[in-house]
N, C-alpha and C positions, 0 to 999 in steps of 0.2 A: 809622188816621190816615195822612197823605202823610207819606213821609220813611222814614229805616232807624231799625233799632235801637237806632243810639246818639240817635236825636232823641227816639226812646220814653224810653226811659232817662233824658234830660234832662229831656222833660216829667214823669215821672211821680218826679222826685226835685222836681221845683217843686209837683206836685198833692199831695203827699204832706205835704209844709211847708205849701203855704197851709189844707189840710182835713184834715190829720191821718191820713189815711190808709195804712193800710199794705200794703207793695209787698214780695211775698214775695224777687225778684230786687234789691230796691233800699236801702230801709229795716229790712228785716226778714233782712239779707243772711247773717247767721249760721247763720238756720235754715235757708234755703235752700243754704247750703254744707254744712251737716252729712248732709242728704238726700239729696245728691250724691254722698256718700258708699257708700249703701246701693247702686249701680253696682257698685261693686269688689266689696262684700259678693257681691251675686248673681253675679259673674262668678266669683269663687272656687266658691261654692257649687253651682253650674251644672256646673264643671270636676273634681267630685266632694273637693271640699276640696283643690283644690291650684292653684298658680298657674300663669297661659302664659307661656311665655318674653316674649312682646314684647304690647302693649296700643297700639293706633293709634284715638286717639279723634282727634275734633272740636274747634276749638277759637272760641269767639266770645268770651265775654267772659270766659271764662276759666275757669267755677269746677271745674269737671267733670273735667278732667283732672288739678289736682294734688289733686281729695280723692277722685277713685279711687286716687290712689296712697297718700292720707291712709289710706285704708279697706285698702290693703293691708298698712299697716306696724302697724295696729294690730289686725289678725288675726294678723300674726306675734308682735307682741308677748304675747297672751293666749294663743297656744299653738294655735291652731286652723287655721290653716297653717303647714307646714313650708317650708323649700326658699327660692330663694335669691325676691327680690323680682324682679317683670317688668321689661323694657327699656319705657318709656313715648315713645311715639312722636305728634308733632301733626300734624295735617290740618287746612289751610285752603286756600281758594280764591282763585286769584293774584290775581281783583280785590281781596282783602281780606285781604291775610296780612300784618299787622302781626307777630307770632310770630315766622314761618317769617323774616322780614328779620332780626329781632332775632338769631334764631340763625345764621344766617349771617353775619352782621356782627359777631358776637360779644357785643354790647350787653348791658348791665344791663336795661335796661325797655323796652319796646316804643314807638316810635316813633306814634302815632298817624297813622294812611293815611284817605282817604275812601274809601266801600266802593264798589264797583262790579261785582257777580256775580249770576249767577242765583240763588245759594244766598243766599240772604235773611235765612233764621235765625240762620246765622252770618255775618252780615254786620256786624259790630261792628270799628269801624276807631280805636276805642280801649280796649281793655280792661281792665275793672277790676282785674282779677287778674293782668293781665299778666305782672307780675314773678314770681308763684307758678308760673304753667305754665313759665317758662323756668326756673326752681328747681327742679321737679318733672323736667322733663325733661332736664338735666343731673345731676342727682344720679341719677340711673338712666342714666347712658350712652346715653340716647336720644337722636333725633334727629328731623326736621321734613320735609315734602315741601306744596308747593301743586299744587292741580289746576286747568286753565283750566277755561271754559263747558263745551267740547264735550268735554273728557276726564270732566269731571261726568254731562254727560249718558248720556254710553258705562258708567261704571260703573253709573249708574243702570237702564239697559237690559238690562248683565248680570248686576246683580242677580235682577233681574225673569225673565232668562231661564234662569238656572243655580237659585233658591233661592227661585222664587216668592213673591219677596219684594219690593212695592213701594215706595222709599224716596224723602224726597225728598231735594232737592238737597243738603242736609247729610250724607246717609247715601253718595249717589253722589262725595263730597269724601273722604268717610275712603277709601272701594272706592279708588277712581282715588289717590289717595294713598299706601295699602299696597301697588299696585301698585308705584307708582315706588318705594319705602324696598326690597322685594324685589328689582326690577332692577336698582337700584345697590348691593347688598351692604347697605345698613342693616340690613335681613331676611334672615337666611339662608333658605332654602326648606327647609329640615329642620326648622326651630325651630316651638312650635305659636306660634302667633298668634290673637288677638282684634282683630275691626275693630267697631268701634262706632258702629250703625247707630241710631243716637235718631230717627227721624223718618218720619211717614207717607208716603209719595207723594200720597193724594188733599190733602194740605195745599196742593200747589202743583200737580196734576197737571198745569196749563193748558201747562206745560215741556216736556212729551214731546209736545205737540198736532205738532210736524212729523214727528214720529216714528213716528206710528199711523197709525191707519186712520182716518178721521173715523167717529161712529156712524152706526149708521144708521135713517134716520128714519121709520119705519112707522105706517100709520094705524089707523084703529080696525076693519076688516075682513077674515077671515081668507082673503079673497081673497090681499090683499097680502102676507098672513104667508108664507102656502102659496107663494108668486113667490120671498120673499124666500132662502127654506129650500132653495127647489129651485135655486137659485144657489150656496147655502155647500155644497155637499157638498168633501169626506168627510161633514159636520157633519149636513147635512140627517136628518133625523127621517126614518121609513120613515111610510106613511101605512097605515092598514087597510084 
């Protein structure tokens, strides 16, 4: 549909009323925050049953970050991690960081913003859960950073070029985020750290299009192939 996230959101809590349907994000929002959960689970799990000092997720409408931390307090609780609970740290994008205001400003709830970023997924400029991600991330001593477009982009880029891993603009918002919480002391650079990288890059790849190379466009004869191959070397294929 035209419009961001919070219009989906709005329509699909009116389609849901008029036809009953249910909306795992909207109407159905319990289960969808309980599954949220299993994050935290697989990040302990991953870390050989033990937790990182600091945890820098993404933040949009909210639920992800305070029930990875739901998910860590309740491995602690049954005995299955030890050791103190992580520093929980938010990432958003400065067209749309209702959050990152709220924690600077000191605020109870988040101020609703209209979104305006390339990161689109997280582009929710009033969030539901609001108030839980600033709960979550105050009672863990953590703290907040926004990334503009082209600091997005950049983390994006070095992902792809450090860890072969292509993310989209949600994931290049945490990167470029744990940057900046690292270079102002939020992070110390000795502490382990987790960045929270949710999202594809082919989701929105058309973002890096100034970034590459354009493809290139070859036809059906291997005349043009064999032209094109003996241009790319190092790359170029050896011929028999």
């Amino acid at each position: 549909m035209r419009g961001n996230y919070d219009d989906v959101n709005r329509l699909c809590t009116q389609v849901a009323d008029q036809y009953g349907w249910g909306f795992a994000n909207i109407n159905l929002r319990s289960y969808y925050a309980e599954g949220a959960k299993t994050y935290g689970f697989e990040i302990a799990e991953q870390l050989g049953w033990r937790f990182p000092d600091h945890v820098v997720s993404p933040v949009a409408g909210g639920t992800l970050l305070p029930r990875i931390a739901r998910g860590f307090r309740e491995m602690k609780e049954v005995g299955l991690v030890d050791g103190e609970l992580p520093t929980i740290h938010a990432a958003q994008a400065a067209g749309c960081a209702p959050v990152i205001n709220a924690l600077t400003e000191g605020l109870e709830f988040p101020d609703p913003v209209k979104p305006n970023t390339i990161a689109r997924s997280i582009a929710i400029g009033n969030p539901a859960d609001g108030f839980q991600v600033l709960e979550a991330i105050r009672a863990s001593g953590g703290s907040g950073a926004m990334a503009t477009d082209s600091e997005i982009l950049d983390a994006v880029q070095l992902i792809a070029q450090t860890e072969g891993i292509f993310t989209e603009p949600a994931g290049g918002t945490t990167m470029a985020c744990a940057i900046k919480l690292i270079e102002n002391g939020s992070i110390p650079r000795e502490e382990s750290i987790v960045v929270c990288i949710t999202g594809n890059g082919y989701k929105t790849a058309e973002v890096m299009n100034s970034r590459v190379k354009p493809p290139a466009q070859l036809g059906r004869g291997l005349k043009e192939f064999d032209e094109f191959m003996a241009g790319a070397a190092p790359f170029a294929a050896t011929k028999n």
